[in-house]
GUKOLSE-484721 format. One line per 2 residues: their letters; for each residue x, y, z of C-alpha. Coordinates in Angstrom, 2 decimals. Last residue first. Layout:
N
a = X,Y,Z  ...
This chain:
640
xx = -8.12,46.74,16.42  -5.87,44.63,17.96
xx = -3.50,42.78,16.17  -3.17,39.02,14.85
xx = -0.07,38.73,13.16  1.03,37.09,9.33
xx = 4.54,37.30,8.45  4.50,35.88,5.05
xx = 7.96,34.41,3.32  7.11,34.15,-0.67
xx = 7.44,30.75,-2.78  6.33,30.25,-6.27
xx = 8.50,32.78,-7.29  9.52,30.63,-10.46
xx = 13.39,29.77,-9.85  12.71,28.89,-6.25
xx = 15.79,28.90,-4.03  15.23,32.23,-2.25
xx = 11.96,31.32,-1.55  13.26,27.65,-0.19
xx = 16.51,29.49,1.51  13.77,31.07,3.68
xx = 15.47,30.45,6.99  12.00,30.11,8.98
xx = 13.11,26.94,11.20  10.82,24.68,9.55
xx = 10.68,21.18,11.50  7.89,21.02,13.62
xx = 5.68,22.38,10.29  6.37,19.32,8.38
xx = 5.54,20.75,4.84  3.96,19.26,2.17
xx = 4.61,19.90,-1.98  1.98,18.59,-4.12
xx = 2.02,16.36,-7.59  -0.92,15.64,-9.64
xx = -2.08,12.64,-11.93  -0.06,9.65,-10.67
xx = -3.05,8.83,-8.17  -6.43,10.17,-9.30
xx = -7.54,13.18,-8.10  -11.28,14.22,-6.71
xx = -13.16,16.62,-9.31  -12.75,20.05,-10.82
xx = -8.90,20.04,-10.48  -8.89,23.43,-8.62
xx = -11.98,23.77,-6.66  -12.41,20.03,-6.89
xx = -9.34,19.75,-4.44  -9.77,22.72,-2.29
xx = -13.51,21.31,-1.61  -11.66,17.92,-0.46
xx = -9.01,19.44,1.64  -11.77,21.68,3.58
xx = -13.84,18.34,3.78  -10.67,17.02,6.16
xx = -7.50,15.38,5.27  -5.44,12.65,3.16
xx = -3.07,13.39,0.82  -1.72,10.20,-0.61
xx = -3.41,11.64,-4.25  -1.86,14.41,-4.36
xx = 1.38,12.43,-5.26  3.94,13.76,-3.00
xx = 7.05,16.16,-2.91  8.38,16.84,0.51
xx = 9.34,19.89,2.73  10.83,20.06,6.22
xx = 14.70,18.34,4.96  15.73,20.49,7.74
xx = 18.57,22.24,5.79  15.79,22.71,2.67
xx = 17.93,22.82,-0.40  16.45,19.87,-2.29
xx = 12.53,20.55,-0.76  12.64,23.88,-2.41
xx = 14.79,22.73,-5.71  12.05,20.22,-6.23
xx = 11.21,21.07,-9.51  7.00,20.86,-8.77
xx = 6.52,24.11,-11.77  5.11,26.06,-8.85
xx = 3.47,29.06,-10.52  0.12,28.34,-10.04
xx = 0.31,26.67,-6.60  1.71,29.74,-5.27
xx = 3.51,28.88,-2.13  3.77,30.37,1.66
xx = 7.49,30.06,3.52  5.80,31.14,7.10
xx = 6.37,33.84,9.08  4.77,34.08,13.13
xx = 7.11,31.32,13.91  10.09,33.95,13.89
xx = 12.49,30.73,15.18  13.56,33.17,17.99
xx = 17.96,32.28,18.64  18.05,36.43,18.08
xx = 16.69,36.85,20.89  19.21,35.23,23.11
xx = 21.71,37.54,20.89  19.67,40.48,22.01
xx = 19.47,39.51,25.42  23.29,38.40,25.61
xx = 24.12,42.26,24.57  21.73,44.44,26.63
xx = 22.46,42.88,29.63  20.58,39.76,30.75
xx = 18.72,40.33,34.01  19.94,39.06,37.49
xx = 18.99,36.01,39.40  19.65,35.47,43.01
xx = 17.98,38.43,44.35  19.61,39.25,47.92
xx = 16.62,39.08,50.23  18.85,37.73,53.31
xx = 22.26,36.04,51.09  23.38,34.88,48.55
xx = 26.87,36.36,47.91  29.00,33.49,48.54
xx = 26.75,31.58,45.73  27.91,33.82,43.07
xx = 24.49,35.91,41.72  23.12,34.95,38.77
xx = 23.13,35.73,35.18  20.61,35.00,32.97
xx = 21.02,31.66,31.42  23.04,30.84,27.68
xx = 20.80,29.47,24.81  23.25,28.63,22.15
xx = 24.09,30.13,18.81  24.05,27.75,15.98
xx = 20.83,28.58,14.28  21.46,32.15,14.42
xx = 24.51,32.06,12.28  23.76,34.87,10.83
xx = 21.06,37.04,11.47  17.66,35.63,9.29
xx = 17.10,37.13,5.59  14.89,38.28,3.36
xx = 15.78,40.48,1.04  16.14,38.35,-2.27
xx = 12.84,36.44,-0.99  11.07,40.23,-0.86
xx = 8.63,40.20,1.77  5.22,40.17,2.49
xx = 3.36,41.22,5.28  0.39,39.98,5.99
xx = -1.59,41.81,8.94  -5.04,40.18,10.57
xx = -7.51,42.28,12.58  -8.68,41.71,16.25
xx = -11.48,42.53,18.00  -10.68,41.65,21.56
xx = -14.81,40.87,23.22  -16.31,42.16,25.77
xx = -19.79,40.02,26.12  -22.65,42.27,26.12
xx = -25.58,41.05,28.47  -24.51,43.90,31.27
xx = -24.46,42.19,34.52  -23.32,38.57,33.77
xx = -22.11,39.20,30.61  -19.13,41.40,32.06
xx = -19.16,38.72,35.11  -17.73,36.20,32.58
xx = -15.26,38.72,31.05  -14.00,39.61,34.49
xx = -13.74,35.38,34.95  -12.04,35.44,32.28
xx = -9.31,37.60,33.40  -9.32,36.22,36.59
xx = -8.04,32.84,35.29  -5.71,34.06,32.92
xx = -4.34,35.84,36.09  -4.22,32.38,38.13
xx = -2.78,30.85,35.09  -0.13,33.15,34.69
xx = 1.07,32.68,38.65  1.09,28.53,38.50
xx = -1.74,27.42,39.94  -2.28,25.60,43.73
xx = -5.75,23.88,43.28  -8.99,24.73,40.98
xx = -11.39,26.98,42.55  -9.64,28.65,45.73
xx = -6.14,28.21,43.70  -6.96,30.68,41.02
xx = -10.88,31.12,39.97  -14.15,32.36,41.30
xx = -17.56,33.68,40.06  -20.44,34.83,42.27
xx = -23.42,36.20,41.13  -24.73,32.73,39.55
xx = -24.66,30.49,42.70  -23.00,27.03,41.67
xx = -19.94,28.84,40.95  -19.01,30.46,38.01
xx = -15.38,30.61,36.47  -16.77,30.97,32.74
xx = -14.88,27.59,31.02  -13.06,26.25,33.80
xx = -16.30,26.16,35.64  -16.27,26.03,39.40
xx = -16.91,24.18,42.67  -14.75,25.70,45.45
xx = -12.36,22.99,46.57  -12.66,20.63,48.95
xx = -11.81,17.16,46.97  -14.92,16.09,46.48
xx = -15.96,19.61,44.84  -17.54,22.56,46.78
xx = -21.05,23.73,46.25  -22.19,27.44,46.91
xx = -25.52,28.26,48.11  -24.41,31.00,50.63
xx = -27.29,30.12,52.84  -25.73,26.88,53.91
xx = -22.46,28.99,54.87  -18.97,28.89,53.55
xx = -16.25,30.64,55.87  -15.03,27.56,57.04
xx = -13.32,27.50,53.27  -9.69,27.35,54.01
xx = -8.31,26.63,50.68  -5.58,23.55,49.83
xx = -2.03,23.08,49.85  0.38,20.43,48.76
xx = 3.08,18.08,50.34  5.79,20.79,51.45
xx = 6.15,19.00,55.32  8.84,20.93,57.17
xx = 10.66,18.85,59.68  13.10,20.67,62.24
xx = 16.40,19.04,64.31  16.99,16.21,62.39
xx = 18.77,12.85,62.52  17.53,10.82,59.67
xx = 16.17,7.09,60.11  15.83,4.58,57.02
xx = 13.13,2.01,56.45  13.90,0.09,53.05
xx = 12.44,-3.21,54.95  9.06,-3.39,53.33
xx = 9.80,-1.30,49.98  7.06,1.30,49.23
xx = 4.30,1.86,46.55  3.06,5.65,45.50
xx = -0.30,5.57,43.84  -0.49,9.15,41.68
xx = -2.36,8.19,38.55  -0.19,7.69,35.34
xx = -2.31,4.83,33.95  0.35,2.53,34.97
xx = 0.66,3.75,38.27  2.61,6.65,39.57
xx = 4.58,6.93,42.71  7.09,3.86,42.24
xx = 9.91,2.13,44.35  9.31,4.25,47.54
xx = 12.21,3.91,50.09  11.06,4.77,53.71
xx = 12.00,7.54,55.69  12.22,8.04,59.81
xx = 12.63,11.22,60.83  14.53,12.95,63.31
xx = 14.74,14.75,67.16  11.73,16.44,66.77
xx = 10.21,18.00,70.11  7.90,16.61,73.09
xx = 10.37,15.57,75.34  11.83,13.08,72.41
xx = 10.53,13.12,69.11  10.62,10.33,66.10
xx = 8.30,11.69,62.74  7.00,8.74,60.95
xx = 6.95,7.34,57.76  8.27,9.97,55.60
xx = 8.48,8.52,51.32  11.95,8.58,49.86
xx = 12.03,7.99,46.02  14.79,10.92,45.75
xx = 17.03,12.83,48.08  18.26,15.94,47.36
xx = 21.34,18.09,49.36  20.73,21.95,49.82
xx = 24.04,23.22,48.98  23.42,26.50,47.04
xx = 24.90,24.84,43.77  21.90,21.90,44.83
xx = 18.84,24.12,44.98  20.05,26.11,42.49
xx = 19.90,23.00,40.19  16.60,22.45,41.29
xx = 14.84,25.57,40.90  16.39,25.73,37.19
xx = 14.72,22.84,36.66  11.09,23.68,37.98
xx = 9.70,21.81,40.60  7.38,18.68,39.50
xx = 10.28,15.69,40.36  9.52,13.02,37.77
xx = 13.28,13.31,35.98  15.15,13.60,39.18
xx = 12.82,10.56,40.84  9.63,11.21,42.92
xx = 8.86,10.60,46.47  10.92,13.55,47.76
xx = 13.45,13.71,50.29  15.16,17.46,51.18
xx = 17.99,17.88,53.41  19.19,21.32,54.66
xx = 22.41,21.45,56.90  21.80,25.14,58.67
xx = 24.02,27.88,57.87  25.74,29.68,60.72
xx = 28.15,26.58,61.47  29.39,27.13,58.10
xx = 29.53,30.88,58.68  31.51,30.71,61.15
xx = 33.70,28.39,59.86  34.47,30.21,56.82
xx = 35.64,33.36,58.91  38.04,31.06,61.04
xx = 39.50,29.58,57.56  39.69,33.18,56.39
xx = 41.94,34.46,59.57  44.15,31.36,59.33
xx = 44.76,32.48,55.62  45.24,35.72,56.42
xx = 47.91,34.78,58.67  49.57,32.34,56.28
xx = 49.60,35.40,53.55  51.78,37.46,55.65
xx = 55.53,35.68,54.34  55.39,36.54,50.94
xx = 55.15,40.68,51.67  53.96,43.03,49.51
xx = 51.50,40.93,46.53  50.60,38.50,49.06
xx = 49.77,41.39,51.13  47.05,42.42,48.79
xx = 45.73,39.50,47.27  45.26,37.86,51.31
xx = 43.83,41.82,52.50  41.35,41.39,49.54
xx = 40.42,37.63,50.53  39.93,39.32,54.27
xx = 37.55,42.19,53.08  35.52,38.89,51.57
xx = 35.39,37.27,54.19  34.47,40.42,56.65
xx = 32.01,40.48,54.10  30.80,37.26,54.32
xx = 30.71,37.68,58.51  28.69,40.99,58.07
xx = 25.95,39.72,55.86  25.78,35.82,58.02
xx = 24.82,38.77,60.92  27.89,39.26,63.90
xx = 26.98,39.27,67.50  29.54,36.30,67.86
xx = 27.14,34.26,66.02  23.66,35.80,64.50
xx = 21.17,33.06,63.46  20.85,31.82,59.78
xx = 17.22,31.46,57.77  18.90,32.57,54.45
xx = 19.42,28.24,53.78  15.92,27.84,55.12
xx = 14.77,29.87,52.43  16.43,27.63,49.69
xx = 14.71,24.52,51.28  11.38,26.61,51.13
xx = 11.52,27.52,48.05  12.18,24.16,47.26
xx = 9.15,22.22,48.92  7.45,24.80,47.35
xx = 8.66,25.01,43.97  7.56,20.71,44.36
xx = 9.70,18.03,45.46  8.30,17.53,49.24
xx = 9.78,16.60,52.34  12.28,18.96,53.70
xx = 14.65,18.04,57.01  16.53,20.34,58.68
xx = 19.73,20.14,60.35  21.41,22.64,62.97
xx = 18.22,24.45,64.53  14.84,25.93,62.82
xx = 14.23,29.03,64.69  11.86,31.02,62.71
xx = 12.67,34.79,62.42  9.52,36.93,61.05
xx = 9.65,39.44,58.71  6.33,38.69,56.78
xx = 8.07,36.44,54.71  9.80,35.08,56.64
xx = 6.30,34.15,58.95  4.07,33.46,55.45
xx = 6.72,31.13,53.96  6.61,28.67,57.59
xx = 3.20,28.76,57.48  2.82,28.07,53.60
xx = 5.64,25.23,54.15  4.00,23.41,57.59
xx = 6.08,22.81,60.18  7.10,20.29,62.67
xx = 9.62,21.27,65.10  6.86,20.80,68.45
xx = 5.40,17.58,67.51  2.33,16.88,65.84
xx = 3.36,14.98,63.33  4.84,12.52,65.18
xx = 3.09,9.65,63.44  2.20,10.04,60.11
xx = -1.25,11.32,58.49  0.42,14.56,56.53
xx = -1.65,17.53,56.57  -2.42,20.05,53.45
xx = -0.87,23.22,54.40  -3.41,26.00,54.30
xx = -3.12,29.45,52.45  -4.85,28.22,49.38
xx = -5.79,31.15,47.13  -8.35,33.99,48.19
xx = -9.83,34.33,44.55  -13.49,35.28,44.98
xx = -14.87,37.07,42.19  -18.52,39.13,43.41
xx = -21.35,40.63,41.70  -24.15,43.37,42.05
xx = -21.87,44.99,44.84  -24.60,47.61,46.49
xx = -24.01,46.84,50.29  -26.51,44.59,51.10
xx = -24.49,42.26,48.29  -21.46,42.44,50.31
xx = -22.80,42.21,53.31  -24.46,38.75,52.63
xx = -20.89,37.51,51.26  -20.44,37.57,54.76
xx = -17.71,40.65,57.02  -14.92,41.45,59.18
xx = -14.32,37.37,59.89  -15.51,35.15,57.50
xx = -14.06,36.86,54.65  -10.91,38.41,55.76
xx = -10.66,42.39,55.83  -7.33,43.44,56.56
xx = -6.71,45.53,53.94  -9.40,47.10,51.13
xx = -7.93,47.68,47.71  -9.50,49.95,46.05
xx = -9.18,50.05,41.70  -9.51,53.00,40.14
xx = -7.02,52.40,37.08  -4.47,53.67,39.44
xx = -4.87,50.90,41.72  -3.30,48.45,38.79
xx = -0.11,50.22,39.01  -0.05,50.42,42.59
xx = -0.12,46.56,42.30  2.38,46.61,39.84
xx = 4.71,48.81,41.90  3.78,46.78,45.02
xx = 4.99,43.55,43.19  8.11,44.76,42.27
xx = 9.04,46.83,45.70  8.70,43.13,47.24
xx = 12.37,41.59,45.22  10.99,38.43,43.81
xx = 13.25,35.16,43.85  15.73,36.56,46.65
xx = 12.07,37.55,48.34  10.65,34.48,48.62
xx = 7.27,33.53,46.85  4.32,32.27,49.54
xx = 3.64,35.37,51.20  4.23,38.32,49.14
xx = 2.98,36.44,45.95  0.92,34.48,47.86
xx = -1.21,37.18,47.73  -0.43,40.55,46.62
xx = -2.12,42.88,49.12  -0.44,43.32,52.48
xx = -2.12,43.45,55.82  -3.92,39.98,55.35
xx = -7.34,39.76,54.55  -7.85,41.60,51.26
xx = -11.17,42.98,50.07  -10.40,44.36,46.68
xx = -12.83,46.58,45.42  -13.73,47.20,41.33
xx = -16.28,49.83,40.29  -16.57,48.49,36.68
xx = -15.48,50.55,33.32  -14.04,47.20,31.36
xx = -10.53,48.69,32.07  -11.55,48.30,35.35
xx = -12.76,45.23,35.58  -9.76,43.63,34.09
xx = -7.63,45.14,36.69  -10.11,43.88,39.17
xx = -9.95,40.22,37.86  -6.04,40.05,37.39
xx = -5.84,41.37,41.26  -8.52,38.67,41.97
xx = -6.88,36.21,40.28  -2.51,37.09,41.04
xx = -3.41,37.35,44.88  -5.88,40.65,46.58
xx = -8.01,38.14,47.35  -11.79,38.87,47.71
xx = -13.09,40.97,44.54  -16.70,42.71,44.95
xx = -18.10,44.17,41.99  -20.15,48.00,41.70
xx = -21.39,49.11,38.60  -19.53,52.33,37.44
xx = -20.86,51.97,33.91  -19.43,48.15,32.82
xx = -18.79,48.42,29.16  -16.76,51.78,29.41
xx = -16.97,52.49,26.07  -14.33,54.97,24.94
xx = -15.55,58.67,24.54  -12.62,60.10,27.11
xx = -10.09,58.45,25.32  -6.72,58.55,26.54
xx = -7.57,55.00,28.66  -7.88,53.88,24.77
xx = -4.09,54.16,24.50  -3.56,51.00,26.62
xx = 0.22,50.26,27.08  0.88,54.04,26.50
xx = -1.98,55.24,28.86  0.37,52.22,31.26
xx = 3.48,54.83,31.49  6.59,53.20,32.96
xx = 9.87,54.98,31.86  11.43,55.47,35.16
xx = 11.67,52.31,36.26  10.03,49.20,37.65
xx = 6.49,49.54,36.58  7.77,47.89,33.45
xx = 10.01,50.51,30.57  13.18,49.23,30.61
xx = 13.50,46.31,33.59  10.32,44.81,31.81
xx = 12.32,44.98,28.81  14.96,42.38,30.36
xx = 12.75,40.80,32.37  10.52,39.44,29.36
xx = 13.82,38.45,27.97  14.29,36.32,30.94
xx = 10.55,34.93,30.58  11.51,33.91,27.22
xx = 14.89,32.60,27.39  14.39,30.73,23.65
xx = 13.94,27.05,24.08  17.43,24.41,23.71
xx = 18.76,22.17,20.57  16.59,21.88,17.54
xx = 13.38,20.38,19.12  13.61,23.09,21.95
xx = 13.34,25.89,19.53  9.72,25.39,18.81
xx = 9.24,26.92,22.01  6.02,25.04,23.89
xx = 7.24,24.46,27.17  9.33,28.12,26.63
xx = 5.56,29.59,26.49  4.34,27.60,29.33
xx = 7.00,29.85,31.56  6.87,29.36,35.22
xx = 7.01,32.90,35.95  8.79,33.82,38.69
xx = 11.28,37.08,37.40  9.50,38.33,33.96
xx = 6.25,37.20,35.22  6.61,40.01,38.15
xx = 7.52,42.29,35.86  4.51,41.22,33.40
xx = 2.19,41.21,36.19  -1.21,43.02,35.05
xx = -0.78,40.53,31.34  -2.77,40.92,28.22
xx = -0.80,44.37,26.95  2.39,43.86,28.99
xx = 4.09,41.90,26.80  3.59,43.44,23.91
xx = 3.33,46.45,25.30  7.43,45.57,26.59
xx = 8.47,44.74,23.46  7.17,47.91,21.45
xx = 9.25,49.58,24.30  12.31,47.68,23.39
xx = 12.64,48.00,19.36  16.48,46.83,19.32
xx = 15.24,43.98,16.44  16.08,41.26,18.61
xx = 13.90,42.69,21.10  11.42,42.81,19.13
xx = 11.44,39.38,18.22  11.32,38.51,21.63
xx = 8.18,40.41,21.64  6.67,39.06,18.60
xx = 7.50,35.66,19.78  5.98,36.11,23.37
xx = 2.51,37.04,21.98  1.19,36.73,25.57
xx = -1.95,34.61,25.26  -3.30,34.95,28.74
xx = -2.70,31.06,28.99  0.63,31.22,27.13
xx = 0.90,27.80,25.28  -0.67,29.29,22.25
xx = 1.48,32.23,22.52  4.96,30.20,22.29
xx = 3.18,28.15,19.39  2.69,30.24,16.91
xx = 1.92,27.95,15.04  -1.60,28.53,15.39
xx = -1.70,31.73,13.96  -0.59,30.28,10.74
xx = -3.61,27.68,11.09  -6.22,30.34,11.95
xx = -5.34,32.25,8.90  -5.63,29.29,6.52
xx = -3.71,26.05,6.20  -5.58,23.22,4.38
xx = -4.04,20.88,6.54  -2.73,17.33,5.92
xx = -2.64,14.01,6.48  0.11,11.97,4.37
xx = -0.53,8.39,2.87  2.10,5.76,1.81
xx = 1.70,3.73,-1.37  0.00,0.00,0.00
C-alpha cells in the first residue's frame, strides 16, 4: 500500500496557530513578537507586547513558570528561547520598575474620554488581593466596573508576598504593579478576611451586584504520620508566610524537607537565608568580613610573601563561622530527578546553594523526644505513579531509614480554608474541597459569584491564576450587562522580498546561555539570586527566535514541482507527494475540486507538504525557487 500523508488546508487560523509560544501562554502573551522585538532593538514595542494581556509582566519576567518556553519550537533543535528572561529584560526598561513606565501608552484607549466603558460604574466585589482577583479587578476596570479588593492579610499581593521568597521576587516589584493596577480605580481594602470582618451577605446589602473570589490556598495540606504533631514540625505556607512577613523562625542545625515541588524548594532555599547571629555578627557581616579578608590575602601576598599564612588562618576562622551559621538542609521527595514537579532551574540552584536531594523517599514517621523532633524516619518508595499515570506511590518493606533532624517541614500540597462557607451561601464545593467552578466561565453554583486561582482549581502557577481572573471579568461582564467584551482583532500579511529576506547569521548555531546569577557566597537575606541579561546576551538570546509568526507560503500556479525547495531545505521540512496520498478534512476535499474540478487520481498531480515542527524560517526555499512560487509571510493578529 503507497504511503498516505494528512494534511491541513492552512488558513489564517492555522498560521496563527503555530505560533506556538502564545498558544501555550494562557493569557496569550505574543511572546514571539516580543522577543522578536527585542532582537530587532525595538524595546518599548516589546514591553506592550508583553504587557498588553498581562497586570504582572515584571513580576512574570522574574517567577514565571513559563508555558511559552514548554512550547518553544526551539527546543526540538537544541534548547527554548529565554523567554521569561527576555521578558525581564524589557520589563526592567520601561515595566512599573523604572522610570519609563506609562500604562496610557500600554492602553491608548484609557486617553479616550468617549471609549466604552462596558461596565458603567457598577459596583463588583473581589476577595483576594493574589494574582486572580488582582487580574480580575484590573480587568474590571478597564471594562469601566467599580472594582474593590477585600484583602485579609495586611499586604495585598497574595501568595505572591507570602508564599514567593524575596531573593526570587524583590517586594518593591509587586507593590509597583499593584499600585499600578490601583491607578485604574481600583480599592484595595486591607485586613478584611471573609468570614471574619464581614459575609458575602454584606457584600451584596451593600450595592456589589457581583462578586470574584480568589483567596488562594493558604493552608498546608496535613500529613497522616506519626509525630506529626510535635513541636519542630512545620507546615511550608506557614513557615513562607512568617519570613516572609519578617519573622525569624528558629529551625536548629539540620533540617529536614519533604516535598519536590517550587514549594518544597523555596522553602529549602529559604531555610538556607534562615541563619542566626554568632559572635553578635549577621551571616551579611561575617561574608564580608570574608571577603575584606580575601582582599587583605591579594594584597599582602603581593607586599610581603611571608603574611599570607595569617590571612589564611583568619579566612579559615571566617568560613567556619559561617558554616556553622548555615543550617544542613535535606530534602526527600517521592519522585525521581526526571519526575520531580519543581522547575529545573529551581533544582539546580537548589543543589549549587548546597541543599542536598534525596529521591524515592516517602516519611513514615516523625521520632521526638520531650515533646520535640529529634529525626525522621523515611522509607524507600519504588514507584509513585501507576500505569495509567495516577499518583499511587508503593514502598519497599524493609527500606526504612532514620535521619537525625532538628526541624521537619512537610511541602506536600495546599488547599483553601473555606469555614467561611455557609448553607445560605448556596455554593457547592468539589470532592476534593475545593470551590466548585467552571473552567470555562469561572461560576460557581450560585450565579453572582464567580471564582478562579487556587480557591477553585488547586495551587496554579502565577499566569494561570491571572488568565483565570481575566475570564472570569469577562464572565461577570455578561453577567451584569448582556454584552460580552470581546478583543477585536484584525489580521496583517506582510510580504517580503525572498532576495531580502534574511535571518542574522549564524542564528541557528548560537546557544541558549542563562541570565546571570548571583555567586553563591553572595546569597544572602533578600539578595535576588537572578539578574537580568544585559543588553548584549538579550539580544543575541533573541536572536535564537524561530520567527514562527512567518511562514514560507507557495503559489500553486506558478510552482513548476522542480524540487529545488525541498532539495535545499537544511531540515529536509518539505516533501514532494502524489496528491493523491493526501489525506485530510472536507476543507481538503472542496480545495481539491476547486482546482482540479473533481477528486484526483493517483499519478495525476504532484503537491509539496511541509512538516511544520521542522521549519526553522530560513527562507533558503523562496530564495531557491526559480519561479517565485514561494514568498515568506509574516502574518499577526493585532488589535483593532
Amino acid at each position: 500500500m503507497s504511503q498516505t500523508y494528512t494534511v491541513e488546508v492552512p488558513d489564517l487560523t492555522y498560521f496563527t496557530r503555530q505560533v506556538l509560544c502564545r498558544e501555550g501562554c494562557p493569557v496569550r502573551t505574543d511572546s514571539g513578537a516580543y522577543v522578536q522585538a527585542v532582537a530587532e532593538g525595538r524595546y518599548e514595542d516589546a514591553y506592550i507586547i508583553a504587557r498588553a494581556p498581562n497586570p504582572f509582566a515584571s513580576i512574570c519576567g522574574r517567577v514565571c513558570a513559563a508555558p511559552c518556553e514548554a512550547k518553544c519550537r526551539r527546543g526540538a533543535l537544541d534548547a527554548t528561547v529565554s523567554i521569561r528572561a527576555l521578558k525581564r529584560f524589557v520589563c526592567e526598561k520601561f515595566g512599573v520598575e523604572s522610570d519609563q513606565f506609562d500604562l496610557d501608552r500600554v492602553y491608548p484607549a484609557l486617553r479616550d474620554p468617549n471609549r466604552d466603558r462596558i461596565g458603567g460604574g457598577r459596583k463588583v466585589a473581589v476577595i483576594g488581593a493574589g494574582p486572580a482577583g488582582l487580574s480580575c479587578a484590573h480587568e474590571l476596570a478597564l471594562l469601566g466596573f467599580s472594582a474593590t479588593v477585600f484583602e485579609a492579610h495586611d499586604v495585598a499581593g497574595g501568595m505572591l508576598v507570602l508564599g514567593v521568597p524575596e531573593y526570587r521576587l524583590p517586594r518593591e516589584i509587586i507593590q509597583a504593579e499593584i499600585k499600578a493596577i490601583e491607578s485604574l480605580g481600583v480599592e484595595i481594602r486591607l485586613g478584611q478576611k471573609l468570614g471574619r470582618e464581614f459575609l458575602l451577605e454584606d457584600l451584596k446589602r451593600q450595592g456589589y451586584e457581583a462578586i470574584f473570589i480568589g483567596i488562594g490556598a493558604h493552608k498546608s495540606r496535613e500529613l497522616a504520620i506519626e509525630g506529626v504533631q510535635l513541636d519542630g514540625v512545620l507546615r511550608a505556607i506557614d513557615f513562607l508566610l512568617n519570613i516572609n512577613l519578617g519573622y525569624r523562625v528558629t529551625l536548629g542545625r539540620k533540617v529536614v524537607v519533604i516535598g519536590g515541588g517550587n514549594v518544597a524548594f523555596d522553602v529549602a532555599r529559604s531555610v538556607l537565608r534562615q541563619t542566626e547571629k554568632l559572635a553578635g555578627m549577621s551571616e551579611a557581616e561575617l561574608r564580608g568580613a570574608l571577603h575584606q579578608a580575601a582582599s587583605a590575602l591579594e594584597q599582602l601576598t603581593a607586599r610581603e610573601p611571608e603574611a599570607p599564612d595569617e590571612v589564611r588562618l583568619a579566612l579559615d576562622v571566617a568560613r567556619e563561622a559561617i558554616r556553622k551559621g548555615v543550617p544542613e538542609v535535606h530534602m526527600y521527595c517521592l519522585e525521581n530527578v526526571d519526575e520531580i514537579p519543581a522547575a529545573r532551574e529551581e533544582i539546580e540552584e537548589a543543589e549549587r546553594e548546597g541543599i542536598r536531594l534525596h529521591t524515592r523517599f516517602g516519611p513514615k514517621r516523625v521520632l521526638g523526644e520531650d515533646g520535640k523532633v529529634r529525626g525522621i524516619e523515611l522509607i524507600k518508595a519504588s514507584r509513585v505513579f501507576d500505569e495509567n499515570r495516577r499518583f499511587s506511590p508503593s514502598f519497599i518493606e524493609g527500606s526504612e531509614e532514620i535521619v537525625d533532624c532538628d526541624t521537619v517541614v512537610l511541602a506536600i500540597g495546599q488547599s483553601a480554608d473555606l469555614a467561611w462557607i455557609k448553607p445560605e451561601d448556596n455554593l457547592k464545593l468539589t470532592p476534593r474541597g475545593a470551590l466548585q467552578t467552571d473552567p470555562q466561565t469561572m461560576a460557581t453554583s450560585r450565579p453572582d459569584i464567580f471564582a478562579g486561582g487556587d480557591v477553585a482549581f488547586g495551587p496554579r502557577i502565577i499566569i494561570t491564576a491571572v488568565a483565570e481572573g481575566q475570564k472570569a471579568a469577562r464572565s461577570i461582564t455578561k453577567f451584569l450587562t448582556g454584552r460580552v467584551p470581546a478583543e477585536p482583532q484584525r489580521a496583517r500579511v506582510t510580504v517580503y522580498n525572498p532576495d531580502q529576506y534574511r535571518m542574522k547569521p549564524d542564528y541557528e548555531k548560537l546557544a541558549r546561555h542563562s541570565p546571570p546569577t548571583l555567586p553563591l557566597d553572595r546569597r544572602i537575606g533578600i539578595a535576588e539570586v537572578e539578574k537580568g541579561y544585559p543588553e548584549p546576551a538579550a539580544v543575541e538570546q533573541a536572536v535564537r527566535c524561530l520567527k514562527c509568526h512567518i511562514s514560507p507560503v507557495f503559489d500553486g500556479d506558478k510552482c513548476i514541482l522542480c524540487g529545488g525547495c525541498a532539495d535545499v531545505c537544511p531540515e529536509f521540512c518539505l516533501r514532494l507527494v502524489d496528491v493523491a496520498s493526501l489525506r485530510g478534512d472536507e476543507k481538503l476535499q472542496s480545495a481539491f475540486v476547486a482546482r482540479y474540478g473533481r477528486m484526483p487520481e493517483p499519478g495525476e498531480h504532484g503537491a509539496i507538504i511541509k512538516d511544520e515542527t521542522r521549519c526553522i524560517r530560513c527562507g533558503l526555499c523562496a530564495a531557491r525557487c526559480p519561479t517565485g512560487a514561494v514568498m515568506m509571510e509574516r502574518i499577526e493578529l493585532l488589535p483593532v
